[in-house]
N, C-alpha and C positions, 0 to 999 in steps of 0.2 A: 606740576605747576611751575612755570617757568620765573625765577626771580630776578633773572641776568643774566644776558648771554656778551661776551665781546669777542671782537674781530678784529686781526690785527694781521696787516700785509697780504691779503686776498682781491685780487681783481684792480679795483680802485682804492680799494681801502689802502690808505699808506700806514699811518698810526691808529695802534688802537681806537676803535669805536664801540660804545656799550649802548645795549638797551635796557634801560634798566625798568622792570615794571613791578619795582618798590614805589612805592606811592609818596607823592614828596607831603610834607606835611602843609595842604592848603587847608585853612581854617576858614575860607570866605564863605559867605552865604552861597556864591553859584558852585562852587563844590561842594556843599553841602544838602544841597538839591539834588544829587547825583550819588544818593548811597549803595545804586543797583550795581554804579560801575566799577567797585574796589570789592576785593575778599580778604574777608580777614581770616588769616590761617595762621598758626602757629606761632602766635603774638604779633606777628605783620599783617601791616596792608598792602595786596598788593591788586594791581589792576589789572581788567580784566583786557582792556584790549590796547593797544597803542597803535595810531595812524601813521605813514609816513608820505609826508607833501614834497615836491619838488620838480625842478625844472629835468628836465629830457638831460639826458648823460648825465645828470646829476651824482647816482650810482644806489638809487633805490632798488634796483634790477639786481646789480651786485650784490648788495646785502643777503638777502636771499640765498641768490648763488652760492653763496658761500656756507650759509647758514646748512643750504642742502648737501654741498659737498662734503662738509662736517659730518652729517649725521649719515650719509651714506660710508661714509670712510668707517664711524663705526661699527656700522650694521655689518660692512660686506670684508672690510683690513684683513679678515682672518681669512681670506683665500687669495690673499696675493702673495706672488713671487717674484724671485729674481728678474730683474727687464721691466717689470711694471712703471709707470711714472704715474704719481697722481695727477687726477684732470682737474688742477686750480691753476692760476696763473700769480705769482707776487706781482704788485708792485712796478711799472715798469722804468719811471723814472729814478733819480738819485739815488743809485747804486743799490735800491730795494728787490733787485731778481735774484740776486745771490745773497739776500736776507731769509728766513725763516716765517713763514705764517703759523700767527697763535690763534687759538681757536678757545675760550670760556664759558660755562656756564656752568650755574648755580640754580638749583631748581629743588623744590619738594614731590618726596613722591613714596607715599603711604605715612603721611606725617611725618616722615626724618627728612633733613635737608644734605641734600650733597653740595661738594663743587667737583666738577670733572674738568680738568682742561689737557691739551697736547699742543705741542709745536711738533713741524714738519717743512723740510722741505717740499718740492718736489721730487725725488727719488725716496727721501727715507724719514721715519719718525726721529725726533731727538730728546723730547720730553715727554712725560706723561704724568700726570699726577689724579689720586684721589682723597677727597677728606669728607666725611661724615661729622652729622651731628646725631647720633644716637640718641644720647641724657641729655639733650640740648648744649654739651660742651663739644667741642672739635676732638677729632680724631682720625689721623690721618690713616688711610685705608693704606696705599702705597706710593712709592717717587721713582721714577725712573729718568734716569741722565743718563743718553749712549756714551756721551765726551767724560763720564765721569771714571773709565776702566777701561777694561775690556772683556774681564768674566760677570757673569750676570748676578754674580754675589756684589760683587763691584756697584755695577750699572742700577741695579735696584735696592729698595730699601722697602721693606714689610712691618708693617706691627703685629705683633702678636698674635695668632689665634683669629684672625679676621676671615684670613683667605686660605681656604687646609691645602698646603704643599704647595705656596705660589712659587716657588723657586723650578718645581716641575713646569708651571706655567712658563716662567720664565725663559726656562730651556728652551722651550718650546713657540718661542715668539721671537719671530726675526725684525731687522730693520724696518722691514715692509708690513708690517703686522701692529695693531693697538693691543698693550697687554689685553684690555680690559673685551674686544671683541673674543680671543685667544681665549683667555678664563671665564667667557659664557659659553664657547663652545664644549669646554673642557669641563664644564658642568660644576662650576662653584657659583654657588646660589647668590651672592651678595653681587655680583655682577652680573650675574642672570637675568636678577629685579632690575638693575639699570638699561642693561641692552632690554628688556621688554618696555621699558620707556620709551626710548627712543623708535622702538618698531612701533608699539602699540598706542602709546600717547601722545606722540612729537610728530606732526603732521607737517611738510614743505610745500606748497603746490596742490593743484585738484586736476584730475582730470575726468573727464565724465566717467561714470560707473559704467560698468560693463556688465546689466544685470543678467547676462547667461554665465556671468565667470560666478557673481554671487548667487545663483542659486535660484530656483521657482520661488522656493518659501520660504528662504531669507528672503526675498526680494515681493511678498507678498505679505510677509510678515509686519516688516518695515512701511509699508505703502497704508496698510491698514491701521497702522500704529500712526501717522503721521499727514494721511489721506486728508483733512480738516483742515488743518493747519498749512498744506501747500494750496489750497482752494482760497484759503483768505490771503497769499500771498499772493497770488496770482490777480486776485482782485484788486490788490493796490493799483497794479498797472492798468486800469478800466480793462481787465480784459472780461471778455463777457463768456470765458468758458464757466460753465456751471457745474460740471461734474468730469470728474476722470474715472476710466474701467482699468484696471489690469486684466489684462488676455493671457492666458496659459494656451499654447499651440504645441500639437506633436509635430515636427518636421524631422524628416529621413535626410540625412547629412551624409555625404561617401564618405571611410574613414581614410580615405585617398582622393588630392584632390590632384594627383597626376593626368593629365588627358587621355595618358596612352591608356590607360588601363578605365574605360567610361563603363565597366560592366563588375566593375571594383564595388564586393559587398559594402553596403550603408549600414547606419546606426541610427535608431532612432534617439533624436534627443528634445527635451521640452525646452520651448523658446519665450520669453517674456517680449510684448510690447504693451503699448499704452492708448487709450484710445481719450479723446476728449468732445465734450457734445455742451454746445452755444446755447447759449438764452435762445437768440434768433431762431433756431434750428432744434430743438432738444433730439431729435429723433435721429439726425444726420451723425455718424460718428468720423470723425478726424487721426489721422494717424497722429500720436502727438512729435514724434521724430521727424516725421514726413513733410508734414502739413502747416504744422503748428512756426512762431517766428523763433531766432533764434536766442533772443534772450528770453524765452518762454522757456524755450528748452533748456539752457543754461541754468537756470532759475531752477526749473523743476531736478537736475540733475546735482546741482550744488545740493538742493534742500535736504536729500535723500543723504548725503555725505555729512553735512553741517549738522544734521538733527541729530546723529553718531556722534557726532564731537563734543554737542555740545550738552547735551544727557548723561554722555557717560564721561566727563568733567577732562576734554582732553585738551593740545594746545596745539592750532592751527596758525600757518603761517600763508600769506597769499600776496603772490604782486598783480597787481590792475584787477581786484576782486571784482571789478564794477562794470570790468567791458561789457556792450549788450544790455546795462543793468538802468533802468530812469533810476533818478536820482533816491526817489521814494524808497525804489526796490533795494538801492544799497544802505541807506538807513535802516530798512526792516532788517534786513540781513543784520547788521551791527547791534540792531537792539535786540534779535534774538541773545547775540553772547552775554547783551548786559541784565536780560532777563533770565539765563541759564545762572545754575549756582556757582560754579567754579571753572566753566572754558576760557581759555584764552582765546585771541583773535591780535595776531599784526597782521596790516596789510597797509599796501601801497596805492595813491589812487591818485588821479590830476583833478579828481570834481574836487572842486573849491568850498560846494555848497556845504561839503562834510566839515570845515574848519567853522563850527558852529557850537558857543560855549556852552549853550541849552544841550546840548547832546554831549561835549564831552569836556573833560577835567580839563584845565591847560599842561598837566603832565603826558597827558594821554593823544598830545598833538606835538608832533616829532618832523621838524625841520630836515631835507638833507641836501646838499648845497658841494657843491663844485670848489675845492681851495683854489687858488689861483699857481699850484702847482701842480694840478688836476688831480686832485685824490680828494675824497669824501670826508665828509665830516657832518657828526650828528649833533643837534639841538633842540630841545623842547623850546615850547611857549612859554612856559615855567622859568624857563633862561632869562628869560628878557623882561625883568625887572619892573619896565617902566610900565609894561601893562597891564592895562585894570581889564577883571573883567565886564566891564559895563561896555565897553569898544566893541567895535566890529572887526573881530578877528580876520574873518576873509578879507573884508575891504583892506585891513593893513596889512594883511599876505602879497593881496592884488596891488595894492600899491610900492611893492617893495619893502616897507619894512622891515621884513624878518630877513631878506636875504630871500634865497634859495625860490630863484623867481628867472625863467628864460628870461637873458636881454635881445629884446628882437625891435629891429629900428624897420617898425610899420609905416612910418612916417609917407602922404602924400609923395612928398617931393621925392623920397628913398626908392616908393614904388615905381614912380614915376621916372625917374634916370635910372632906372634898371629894364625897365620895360621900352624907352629912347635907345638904349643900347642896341637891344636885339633889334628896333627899328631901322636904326640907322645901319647895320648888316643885312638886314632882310631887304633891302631898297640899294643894294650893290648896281652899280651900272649893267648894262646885259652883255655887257663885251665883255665883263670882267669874271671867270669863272668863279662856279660856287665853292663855298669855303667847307670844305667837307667836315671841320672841326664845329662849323657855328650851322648848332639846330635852327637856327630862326631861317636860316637860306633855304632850307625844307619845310617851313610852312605854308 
């Protein structure tokens, strides 16, 4: 369960940015109406999902980005070597490319709370640190500074009896390496639990399931556990399929799909599709891949992902959850997390309709806004003081308010001497040849 993650010198991000989904202390009635959307763990409240609004290049995209390159660096750090450079970019203005990105977070996970963070260049780690809360007091697991020596007695610092023989670990972890990936491979248990975090609970992104890589009966299991409940979703959007089949088919697959060799023994393997049959039609079946629209598909393909997440209490992260999605369809989505008991849910989205205080907390609605030096910066609703909840949120989004709002000058007269332009090129004398640079002499 995630309590705080920040970001600092990745992509757009210049200075630190935190998400924080500690729950601020709102005592109003419309938060108070909303008790499905906060968990209480471990004497905190924390929430369960946080939106993020904003205009185009803003750097809600970035967020993300970074977020995933974080947790992929430390799923995968323990197989790089020499020559590798990480794939994040700092910072590119005021002297921030030859600065360091830091990467935080603070999260619960089997009732103890850690903090993990690291900085990095691109070429090499220079920080690393871990602290637990065992007895509910801190305790730091270990601190690594490369600038701090240069023997790894030096470089790192252990408490006691946490981690057996980290200094082997240590050995054994170069620049290009996160201790803490190193000492799950190397098989000590207390990092283990973390790196199975991050694989097993910490979700970046969706992409559709691949249900021949998951399995006939995982993927029939799942379908059957869940079959109800994507029928009534599906209904939100008036669609009028009334029932889905899963199909088990043997198909004979070459275990070579070279040409030259078209007489290349097969395998048989069993293949899952979907079939879906109309109110109109009950008889008639539809492929659902094939036939069916694409936020049908999307839809029924997220749900089969998200019901995983959010059952077995895990924390999903998503930019433009909503593309393909009616508005309804992205609120059911949303209200699943805040009807599950402990999943998380960030995501990024341009519908406005969701900045709606009946649906969610003013903490839980996360500004992100363009500085005028072009790097990001984050703010909740909860920021801004002056508002009540009895306003209309969106409307004072839509109206600029908050910031973090495209300026686009739609104006008549704007569109109108811009569209005169290309007129007045497109209507060149005929003596006078075309201007190969201006589209409009090609219309």
């Amino acid at each position: 369960m995630i309590l705080e993650i920040q970001l600092e010198n990745f992509f757009s991000i210049k200075d630190a940015v935190i998400l924080d989904f500690r729950a601020a202390k709102i005592r109003t009635a419309g938060a108070q109406a909303l008790p499905a959307n906060v968990i209480a763990c471990n004497g905190k409240t924390i929430l369960k999902s946080i939106g993020l609004f904003g205009a185009n290049a803003s750097g809600k995209s970035n967020i993300f980005k970074a977020i995933n390159f974080c947790r992929r660096t430390i799923l995968n750090s323990h197989q790089y070597n020499e020559g590798m450079v990480f794939g994040f970019s700092p910072f590119k203005f005021e002297g921030c490319p030859g600065k360091p990105g830091r990467f935080s977070i603070d999260f619960i996970h089997d009732s103890i709370e850690y903090e993990y963070s690291f900085t990095l260049t691109t070429d090499e780690i220079l920080k690393e640190s871990l602290c637990y809360y065992p007895n509910g007091r801190q305790a730091k697991v270990f601190d690594r500074d490369e600038q701090r020596g240069t023997g790894k007695a030096e470089i790192y610092r252990f408490s006691n009896g946490i981690i057996p023989r980290p200094l082997d670990v240590a050995t054994n972890t170069s620049r290009k390496t996160l201790f803490l990936s190193r000492a799950s491979q190397m098989d000590r248990e207390l990092c283990k639990k973390i790196y199975r975090f991050f694989l097993q609970d910490f979700f970046v992104g969706f992409a559709p399931l691949n249900f021949a890589a998951l399995g006939a009966a995982n993927a029939k299991l799942l379908f059957s556990r869940n079959k109800d409940l994507i029928l009534h979703a599906l209904s939100i959007c008036d669609s009028d399929i009334a029932d889905i089949n899963m199909i088990q088919e043997k198909q004979m697959l070459p275990t070579s799909l070279n040409p030259q060799f078209p007489d290349f023994p097969q395998s048989e393997e069993t293949i899952v599709r979907f079939e879906t049959f109309h109110k109109t039609a009950p008889s008639i079946a539809f492929d659902l891949f094939m036939e069916e629209s694409a936020g049908t598909t999307q839809l029924f393909s997220m749900l089969f992902f998200l019901l995983d997440v959010i059952k077995n209490e895990k924390a999903f992260m998503l930019d433009e959850f909503d593309l393909s999605l009616h508005t309804k369809l992205a609120e059911f989505v949303i209200d699943l997390f805040h009807a599950g008991s402990q999943a998380q849910f960030l995501f990024a989205s341009h519908n406005t309709n969701l900045i709606d205080m009946k649906r969610f907390r003013r903490d839980q609605i996360v500004f992100v806004n363009k500085k005028g030096d072009g790097s990001t910066e984050l703010y909740s609703l909860y920021d801004h003081k002056d508002f009540r909840e009895n306003m209309d949120a969106e409307k004072g989004y839509l109206q600029g308010r908050f910031d973090a709002l495209p300026l686009v000058d739609n104006s008549f007269a704007a569109l109108k001497k811009l569209l005169g332009d290309w007129h007045e090129k497109k209507t060149c004398p005929e003596t006078f040849p075309k201007d190969e640079s201006c589209f409009s002499c090609f219309l």
